[in-house]
C-alpha positions in Angstrom: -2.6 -24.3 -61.3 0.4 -26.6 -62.4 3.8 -26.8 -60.9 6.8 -27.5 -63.1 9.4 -29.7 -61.4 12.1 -27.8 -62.5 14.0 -24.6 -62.0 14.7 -23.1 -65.4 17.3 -20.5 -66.7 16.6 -16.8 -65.6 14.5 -15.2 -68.1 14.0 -18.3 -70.1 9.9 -18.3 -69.4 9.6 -14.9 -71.0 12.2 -15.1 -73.1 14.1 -18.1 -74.5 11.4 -20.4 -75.6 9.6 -20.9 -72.6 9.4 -24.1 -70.6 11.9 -26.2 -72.9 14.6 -28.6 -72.1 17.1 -26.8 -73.3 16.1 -23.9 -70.9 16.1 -26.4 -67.1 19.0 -25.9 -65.2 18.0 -28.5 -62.3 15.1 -31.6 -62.2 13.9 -31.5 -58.3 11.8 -34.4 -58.3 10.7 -37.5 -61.0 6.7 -37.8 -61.5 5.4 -41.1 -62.6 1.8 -40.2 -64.1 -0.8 -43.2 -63.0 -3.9 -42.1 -64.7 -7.1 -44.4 -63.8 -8.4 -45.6 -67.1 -4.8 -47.4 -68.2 -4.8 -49.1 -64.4 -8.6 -50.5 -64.2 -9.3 -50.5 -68.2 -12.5 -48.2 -67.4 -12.9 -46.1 -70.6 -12.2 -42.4 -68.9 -16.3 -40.9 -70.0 -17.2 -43.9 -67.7 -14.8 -42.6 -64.8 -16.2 -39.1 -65.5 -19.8 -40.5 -64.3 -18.2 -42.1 -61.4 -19.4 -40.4 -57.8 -15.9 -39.3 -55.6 -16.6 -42.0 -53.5 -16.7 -44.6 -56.3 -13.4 -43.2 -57.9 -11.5 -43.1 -54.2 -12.4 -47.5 -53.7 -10.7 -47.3 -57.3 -7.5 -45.2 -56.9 -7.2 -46.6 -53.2 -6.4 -50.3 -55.0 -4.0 -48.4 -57.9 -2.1 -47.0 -55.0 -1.9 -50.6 -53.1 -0.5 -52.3 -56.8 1.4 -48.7 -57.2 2.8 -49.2 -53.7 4.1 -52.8 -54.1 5.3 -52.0 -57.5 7.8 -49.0 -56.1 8.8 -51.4 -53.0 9.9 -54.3 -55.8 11.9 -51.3 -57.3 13.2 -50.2 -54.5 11.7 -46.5 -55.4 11.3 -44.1 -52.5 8.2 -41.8 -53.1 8.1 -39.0 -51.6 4.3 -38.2 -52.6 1.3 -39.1 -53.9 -1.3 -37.0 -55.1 -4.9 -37.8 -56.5 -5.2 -35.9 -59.7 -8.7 -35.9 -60.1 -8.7 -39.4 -62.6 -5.7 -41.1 -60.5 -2.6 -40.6 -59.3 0.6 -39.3 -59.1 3.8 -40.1 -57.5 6.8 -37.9 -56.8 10.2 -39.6 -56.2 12.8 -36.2 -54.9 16.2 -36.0 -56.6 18.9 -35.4 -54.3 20.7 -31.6 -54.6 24.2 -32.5 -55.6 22.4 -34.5 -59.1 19.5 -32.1 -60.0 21.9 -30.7 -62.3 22.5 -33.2 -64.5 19.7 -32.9 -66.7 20.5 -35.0 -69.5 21.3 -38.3 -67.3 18.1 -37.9 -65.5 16.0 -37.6 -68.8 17.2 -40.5 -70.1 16.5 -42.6 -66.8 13.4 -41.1 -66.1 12.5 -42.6 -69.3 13.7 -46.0 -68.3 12.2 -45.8 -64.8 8.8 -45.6 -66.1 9.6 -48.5 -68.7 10.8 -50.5 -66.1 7.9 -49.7 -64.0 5.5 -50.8 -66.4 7.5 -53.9 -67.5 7.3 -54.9 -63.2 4.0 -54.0 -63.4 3.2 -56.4 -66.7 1.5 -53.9 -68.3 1.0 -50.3 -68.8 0.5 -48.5 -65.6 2.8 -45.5 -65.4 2.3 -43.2 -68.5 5.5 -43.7 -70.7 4.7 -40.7 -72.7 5.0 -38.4 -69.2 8.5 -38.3 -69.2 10.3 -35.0 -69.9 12.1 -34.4 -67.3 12.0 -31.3 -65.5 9.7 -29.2 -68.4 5.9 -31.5 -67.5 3.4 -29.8 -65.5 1.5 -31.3 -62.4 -1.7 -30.4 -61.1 -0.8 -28.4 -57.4 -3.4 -29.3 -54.9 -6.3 -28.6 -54.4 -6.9 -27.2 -57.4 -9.4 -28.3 -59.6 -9.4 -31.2 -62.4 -11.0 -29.7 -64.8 -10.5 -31.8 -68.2 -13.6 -34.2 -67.6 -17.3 -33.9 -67.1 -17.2 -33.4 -63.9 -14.5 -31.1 -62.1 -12.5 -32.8 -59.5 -10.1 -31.5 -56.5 -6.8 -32.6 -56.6 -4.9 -33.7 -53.1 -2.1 -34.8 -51.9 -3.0 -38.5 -50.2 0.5 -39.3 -49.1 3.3 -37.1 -47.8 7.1 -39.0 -46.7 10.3 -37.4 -45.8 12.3 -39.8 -46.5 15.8 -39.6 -48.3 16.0 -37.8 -52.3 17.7 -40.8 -54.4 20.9 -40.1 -56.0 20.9 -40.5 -59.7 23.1 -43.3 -59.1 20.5 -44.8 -57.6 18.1 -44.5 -60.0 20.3 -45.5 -62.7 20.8 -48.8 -61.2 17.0 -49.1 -60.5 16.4 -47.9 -63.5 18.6 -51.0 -65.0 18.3 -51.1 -69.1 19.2 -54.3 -69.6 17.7 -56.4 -66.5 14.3 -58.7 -66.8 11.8 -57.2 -65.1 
């Protein structure tokens, strides 16, 4: 099962083209995909032959260098999920900005650069970042891409404040060093 993080146009699913950018009306929440084999450079069949317990001392260290990397950015997650082959982390939009689809695209987009720049390498899946139209896993349902099937679930819940777009536009920062 796979949860969409937007809310799209009435009728749009069924009728309109489906799940398409042109058809969200509102982006709830950002998701920055941390898969496994870009963080540890582990080819994934490896992973796939990895016990649960091996693959938790793994994503247990991606979410420490995760962790300090959102801090430096001053990015508040909201959640974390293991995915089955790593992680991923929500960061909530506040209600007033959800709306402006087009601005949040585009700095989702330079979020997860500038994530990967902090980082120094790739971390964050650059090629996970339509806003509002990509699908995540809902836990605890199964992983079921690899060998062996995984349960997905959520490792980390905050309630801390949604960002404003504002704020993740200056986070977000095109031009700064990383």
């Amino acid at each position: 099962v796979y949860l969409a993080a937007a809310t799209f146009r009435r009728g749009a699913i069924s009728r309109f083209g489906g799940r398409s950018k042109d058809n969200v009306e509102t982006v709830r929440w950002l998701a920055f995909d941390l898969d496994l084999p870009d963080w540890c450079d582990i080819e994934r069949a490896i992973l796939e032959t990895m016990s649960d317990d091996e693959l938790q001392d793994l994503w247990e260290k991606q979410l420490m260098d995760a962790d300090e990397i959102f801090q430096l950015m001053g990015l508040t997650v909201h959640r974390v999920d293991y995915t089955g082959y790593g992680l991923c982390a929500y960061v909530r939009i506040t209600d007033a900005d959800q709306g402006q689809v087009d601005e949040i695209d585009t700095v989702y987009k330079q979020l997860v650069q500038r994530f990967n720049a902090v980082a120094g390498r790739r971390m964050a899946d650059a090629q996970v970042t339509d806003a509002g139209t990509r699908l995540t896993r809902l836990p605890p349902c199964l992983n079921t891409k690899g060998t062996t099937p995984r349960r997905a679930r959520t490792i980390r819940f905050g309630d801390g404040p949604a960002m404003t777009l504002a704020q993740l536009a200056a986070i977000a920062g095109a031009n700064r060093e990383p």
